[in-house]
C-alpha positions in Angstrom: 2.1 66.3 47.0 1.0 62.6 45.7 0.9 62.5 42.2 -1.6 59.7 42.0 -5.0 60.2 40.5 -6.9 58.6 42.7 -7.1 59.0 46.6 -6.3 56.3 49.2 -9.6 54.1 49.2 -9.2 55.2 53.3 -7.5 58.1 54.0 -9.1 60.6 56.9 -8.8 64.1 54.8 -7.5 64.3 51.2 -7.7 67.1 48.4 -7.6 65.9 44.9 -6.3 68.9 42.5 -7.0 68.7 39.0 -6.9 71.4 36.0 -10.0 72.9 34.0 -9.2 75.0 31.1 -13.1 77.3 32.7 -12.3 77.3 36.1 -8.5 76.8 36.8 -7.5 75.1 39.8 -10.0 72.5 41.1 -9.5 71.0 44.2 -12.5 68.9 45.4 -12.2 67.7 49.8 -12.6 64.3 50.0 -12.3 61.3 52.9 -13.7 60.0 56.5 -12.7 63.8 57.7 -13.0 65.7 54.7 -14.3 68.7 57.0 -10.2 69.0 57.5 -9.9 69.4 54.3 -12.6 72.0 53.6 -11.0 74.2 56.6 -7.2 73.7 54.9 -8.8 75.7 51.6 -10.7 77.5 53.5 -8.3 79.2 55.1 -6.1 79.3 52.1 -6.7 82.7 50.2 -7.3 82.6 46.0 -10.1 78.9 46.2 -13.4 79.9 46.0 -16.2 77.2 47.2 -18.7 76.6 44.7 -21.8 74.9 45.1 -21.0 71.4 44.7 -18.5 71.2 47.1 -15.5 71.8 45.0 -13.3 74.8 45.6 -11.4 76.5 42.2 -8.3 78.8 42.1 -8.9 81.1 39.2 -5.8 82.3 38.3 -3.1 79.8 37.7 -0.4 81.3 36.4 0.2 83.2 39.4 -1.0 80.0 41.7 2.5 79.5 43.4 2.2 81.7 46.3 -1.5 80.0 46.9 -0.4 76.2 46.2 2.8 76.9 48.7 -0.2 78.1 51.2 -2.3 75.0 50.1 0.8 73.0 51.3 1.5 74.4 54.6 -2.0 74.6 55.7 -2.6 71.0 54.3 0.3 69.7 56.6 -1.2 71.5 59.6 -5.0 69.7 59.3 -3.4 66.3 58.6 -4.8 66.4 54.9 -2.6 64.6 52.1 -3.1 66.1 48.8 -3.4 64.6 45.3 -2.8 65.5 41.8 -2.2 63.8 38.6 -2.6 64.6 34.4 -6.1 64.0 34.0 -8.0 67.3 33.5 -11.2 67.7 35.5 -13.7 65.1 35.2 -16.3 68.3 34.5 -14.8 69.4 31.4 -13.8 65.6 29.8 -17.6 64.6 30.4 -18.9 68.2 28.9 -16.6 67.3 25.6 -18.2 63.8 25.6 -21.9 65.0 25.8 -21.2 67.3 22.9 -20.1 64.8 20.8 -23.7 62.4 21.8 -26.5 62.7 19.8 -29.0 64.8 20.9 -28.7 67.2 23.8 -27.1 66.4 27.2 -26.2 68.1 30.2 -23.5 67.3 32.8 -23.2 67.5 36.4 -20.8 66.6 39.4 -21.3 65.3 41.8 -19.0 64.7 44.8 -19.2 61.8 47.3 -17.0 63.5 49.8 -16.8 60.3 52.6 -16.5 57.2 51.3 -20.2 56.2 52.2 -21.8 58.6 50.3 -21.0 56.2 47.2 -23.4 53.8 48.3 -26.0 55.5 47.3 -25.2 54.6 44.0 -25.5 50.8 43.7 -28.8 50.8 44.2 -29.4 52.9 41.2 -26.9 51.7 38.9 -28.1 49.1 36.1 -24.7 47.7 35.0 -23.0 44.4 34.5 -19.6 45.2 34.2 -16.5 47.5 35.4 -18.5 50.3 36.9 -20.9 48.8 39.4 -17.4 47.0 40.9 -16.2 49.7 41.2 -18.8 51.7 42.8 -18.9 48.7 45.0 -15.5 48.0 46.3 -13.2 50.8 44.8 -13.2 55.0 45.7 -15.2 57.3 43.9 -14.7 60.5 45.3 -16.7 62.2 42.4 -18.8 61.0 39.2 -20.4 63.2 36.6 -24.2 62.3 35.2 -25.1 62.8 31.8 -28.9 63.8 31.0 -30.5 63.8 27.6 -34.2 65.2 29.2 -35.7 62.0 27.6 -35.4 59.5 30.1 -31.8 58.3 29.7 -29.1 59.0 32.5 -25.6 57.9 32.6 -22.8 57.8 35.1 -19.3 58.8 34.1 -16.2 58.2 36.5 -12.7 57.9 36.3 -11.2 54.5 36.0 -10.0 53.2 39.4 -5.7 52.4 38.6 -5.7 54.6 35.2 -4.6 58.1 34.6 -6.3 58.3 30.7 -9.4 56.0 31.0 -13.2 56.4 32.2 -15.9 54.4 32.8 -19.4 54.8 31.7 -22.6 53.5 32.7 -26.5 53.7 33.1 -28.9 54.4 35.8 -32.1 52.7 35.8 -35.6 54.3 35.2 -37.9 55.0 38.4 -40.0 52.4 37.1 -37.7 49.8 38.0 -36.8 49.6 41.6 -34.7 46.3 41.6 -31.8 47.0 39.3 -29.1 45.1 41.3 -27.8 42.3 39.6 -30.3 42.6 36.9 -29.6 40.1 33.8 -31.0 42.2 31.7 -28.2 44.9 32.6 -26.3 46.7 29.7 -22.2 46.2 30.3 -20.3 49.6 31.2 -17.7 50.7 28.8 -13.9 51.5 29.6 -13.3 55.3 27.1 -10.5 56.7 26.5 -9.1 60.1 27.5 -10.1 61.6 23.6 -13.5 63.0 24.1 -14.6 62.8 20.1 -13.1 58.7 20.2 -15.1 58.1 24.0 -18.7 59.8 21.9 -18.2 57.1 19.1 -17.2 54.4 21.3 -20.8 55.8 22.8 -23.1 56.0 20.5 -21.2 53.0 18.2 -21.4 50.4 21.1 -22.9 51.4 24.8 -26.2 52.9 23.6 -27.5 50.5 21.2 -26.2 48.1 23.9 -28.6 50.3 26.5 -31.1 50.6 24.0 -31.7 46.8 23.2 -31.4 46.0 27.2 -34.4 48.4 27.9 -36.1 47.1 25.0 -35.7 43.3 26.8 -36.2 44.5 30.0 -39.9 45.9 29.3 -40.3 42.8 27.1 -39.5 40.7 30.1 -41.5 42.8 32.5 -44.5 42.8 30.7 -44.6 39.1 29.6 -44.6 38.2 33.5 -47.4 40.8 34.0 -49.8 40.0 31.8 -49.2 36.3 32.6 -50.2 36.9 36.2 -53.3 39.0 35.3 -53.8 36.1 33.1 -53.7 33.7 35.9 -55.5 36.0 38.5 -58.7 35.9 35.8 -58.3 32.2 35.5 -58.7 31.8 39.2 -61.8 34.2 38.9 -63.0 32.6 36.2 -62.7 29.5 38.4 -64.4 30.6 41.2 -67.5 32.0 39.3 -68.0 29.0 37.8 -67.9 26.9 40.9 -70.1 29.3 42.5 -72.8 28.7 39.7 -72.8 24.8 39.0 -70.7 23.0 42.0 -73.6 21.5 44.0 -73.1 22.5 47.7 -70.3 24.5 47.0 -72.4 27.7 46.1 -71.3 30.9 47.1 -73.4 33.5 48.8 -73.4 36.7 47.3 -71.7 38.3 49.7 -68.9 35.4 49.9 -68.5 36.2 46.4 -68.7 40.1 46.1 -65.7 40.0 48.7 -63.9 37.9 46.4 -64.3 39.5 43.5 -63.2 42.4 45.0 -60.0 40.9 46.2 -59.5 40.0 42.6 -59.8 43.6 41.6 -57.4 44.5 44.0 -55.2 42.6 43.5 -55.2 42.6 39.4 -55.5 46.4 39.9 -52.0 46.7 41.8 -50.7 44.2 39.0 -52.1 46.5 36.5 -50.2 49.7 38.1 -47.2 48.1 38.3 -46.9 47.1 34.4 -48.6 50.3 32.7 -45.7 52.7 32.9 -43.7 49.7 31.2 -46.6 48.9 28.8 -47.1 52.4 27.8 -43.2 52.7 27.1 -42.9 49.6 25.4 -45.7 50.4 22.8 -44.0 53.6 22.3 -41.1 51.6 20.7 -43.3 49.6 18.4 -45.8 51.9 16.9 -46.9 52.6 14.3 -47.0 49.3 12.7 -47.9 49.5 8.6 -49.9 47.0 7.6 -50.2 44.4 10.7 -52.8 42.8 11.8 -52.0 44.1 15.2 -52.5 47.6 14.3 -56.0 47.7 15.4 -55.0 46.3 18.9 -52.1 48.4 19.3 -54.4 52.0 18.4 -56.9 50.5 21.4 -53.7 50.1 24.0 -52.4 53.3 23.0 -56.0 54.4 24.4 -56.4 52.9 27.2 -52.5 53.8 28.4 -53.1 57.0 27.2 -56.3 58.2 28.5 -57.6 61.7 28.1 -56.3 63.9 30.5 -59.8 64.4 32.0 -59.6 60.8 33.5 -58.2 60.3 36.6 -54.5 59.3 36.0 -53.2 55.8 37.7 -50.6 56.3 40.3 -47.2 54.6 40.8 -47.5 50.7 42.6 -48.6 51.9 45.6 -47.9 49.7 48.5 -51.1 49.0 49.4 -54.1 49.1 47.0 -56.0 52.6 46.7 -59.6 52.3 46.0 -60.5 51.1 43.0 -61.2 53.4 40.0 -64.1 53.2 37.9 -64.3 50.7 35.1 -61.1 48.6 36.3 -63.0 45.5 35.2 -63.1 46.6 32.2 -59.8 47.8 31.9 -58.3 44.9 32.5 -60.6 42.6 30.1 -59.1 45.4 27.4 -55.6 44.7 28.9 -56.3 40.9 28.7 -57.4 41.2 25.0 -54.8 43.2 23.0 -51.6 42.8 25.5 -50.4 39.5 23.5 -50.8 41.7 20.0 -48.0 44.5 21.8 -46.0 41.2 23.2 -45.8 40.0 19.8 -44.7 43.3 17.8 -42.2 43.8 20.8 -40.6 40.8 20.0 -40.1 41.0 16.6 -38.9 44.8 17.2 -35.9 44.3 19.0 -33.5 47.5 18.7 -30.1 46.6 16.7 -27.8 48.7 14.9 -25.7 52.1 15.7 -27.3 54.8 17.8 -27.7 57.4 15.1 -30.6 58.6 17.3 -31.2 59.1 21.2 -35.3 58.0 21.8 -36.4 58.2 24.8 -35.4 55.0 26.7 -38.4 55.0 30.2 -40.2 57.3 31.6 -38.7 60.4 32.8 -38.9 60.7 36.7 -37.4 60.9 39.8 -35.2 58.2 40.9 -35.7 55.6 43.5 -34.4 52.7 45.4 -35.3 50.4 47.8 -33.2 51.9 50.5 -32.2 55.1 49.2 -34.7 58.2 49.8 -33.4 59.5 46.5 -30.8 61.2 44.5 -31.3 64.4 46.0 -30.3 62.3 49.2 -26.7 62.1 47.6 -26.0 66.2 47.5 -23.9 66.9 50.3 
């Protein structure tokens, strides 16, 4: 048996072994034919597949007999198997979310061919080690960490080390181009001590992450309300022409169609930023004593209407019809936006995580090219 951590970056069938002090023996199939593998503990009596793909041999200390059948029926299936020090990645990331403020939970996943990894990049929001290794290195497994309020991490072993991890952050479903994103929190290299990794955690990545999300709604809704700002100019413009330009008056129709295009497309603009505007004002209110107070209580209203109202969708594609009173909504938009622009600025998040808040909307995740996460579960 190998006693590296990691598997060949290409190898056609490989079992990586690894101990948990819950369930034993792990071994977890990986490679370009990790159906070999699967069949070579399949037909090797004690492992017992589990539902994410992994197999576990309960009882260790009696494990010869079953690891010298591992062996034999690994040599017959062409699979190479791998083993090193490093304890499960399950139970290190389980340790590490207990020692997070607030309340996580953990789960593997296992990208059994090398393809399946891809999935990933898309969804990753990281400047540093992880998404390069995502990229060009071998994960044959990762474990995400959940808090419930929005925040999601990624947690893998660190390609070339046998005591170090990497963690980093996915992106919310609100954000759909996360590659490359300058406003991208750095992963962090942790050690193998679970309680030293948590304070590495909440000490330096999630204030990090924290102030990045802050920036990155900033930045999102500054270029928003500029170009609902610029769409109303144009409006403003065209009405204008159409009243005093001598013989350049519209006809009514002429300009009903264009005032509906305006509508549309301010409307789509407006659909796209409110999920961000809505979160962004949730990290700025209440605010004693401002002058902006009264401006911030009517954007709290209008991006939190009763449930009664009929609720605004996700950016659609192509524009839906137009709900009632979108004129209106977006004069309100227009008018209180810069008070929630300037509070944002001058409540950027610093300092150690002694809390988790909840970073973006909780939701499903998406990517440009990737139906989903649940497209990952093999």
């Amino acid at each position: 048996m190998d006693d590296r951590t990691t598997p060949r970056p290409r190898g056609l069938a490989q079992i990586i072994l690894a101990l948990s002090p819950a369930d034993g023996l792990v071994a977890v199939p990986v490679g370009e034919q990790y159906r070999w593998a699967n069949t070579a503990l399949q037909l090797t009596p004690g492992f017992e597949r589990r539902p994410d793909g992994t197999y576990a041999l309960r009882d260790v200390d009696s494990a010869k007999p079953n690891l010298l059948a591992l062996a034999e029926n690994a040599r017959r299936h062409r699979v190479l198997l791998f083993g090193g020090a490093r304890p499960y990645l399950s139970n290190y990331a389980t340790a590490l979310a207990d020692g997070l403020p607030g309340t996580w939970t953990v789960k593997v996943e296992v990208y059994a061919h090398p393809v399946w990894q891809e999935d990933l990049v898309p969804l990753l929001w990281d400047a540093g080690e992880l998404i390069d290794s995502v990229e060009h290195g071998r994960i044959p497994y990762a474990a995400q960490l959940t808090n419930g309020a929005g925040i999601e991490l990624l947690l893998v072993e660190r390609l070339g080390s046998a005591h170090e991890y990497l963690l980093g952050a996915f992106a919310s479903a609100s954000f759909d181009d996360n590659y490359a994103d300058p406003h991208a929190p750095r992963s962090v290299v942790l050690p193998s001590e679970a309680a030293h990794a948590a304070g590495l955690v909440t000490g330096t990545f999630l204030p990090s992450y924290e102030q990045a999300v802050h920036e990155r709604l900033l930045v999102a809704d500054e270029a928003a309300h500029g170009r609902l700002e610029k769409l109303h100019v144009e409006w403003t413009s065209i009405q204008q022409s159409s009243l005093y330009s001598d013989g350049t008056r519209l006809d009514p129709a002429t300009l009903g169609h264009t005032e509906q295009q305006y509508l549309e497309e301010s409307s789509v603009e407006w659909r796209r930023v409110r999920p961000h505007a809505a979160e962004l004002l949730s990290r700025v209110r209440p605010v004693s004593g401002s002058e902006d107070s009264a401006s911030l209580d009517r954007l709290h209203q209008l991006l939190h209407p009763d449930a009664a109202e009929p609720s605004w969708p996700a950016a659609p594609s192509s524009p839906a019809a137009l709900p009632p009173g979108t004129a209106e909504t977006l004069r309100r938009w227009r008018t209180d936006a810069p008070a929630l622009l300037r509070q944002a600025r001058a409540t950027r998040p610093g300092g150690p995580a002694t809390t988790v808040r909840p970073a973006l909307p909780a939701a499903a995740k998406a990517a440009p090219s990737v139906p989903g996460r649940a497209a990952r579960s093999r």
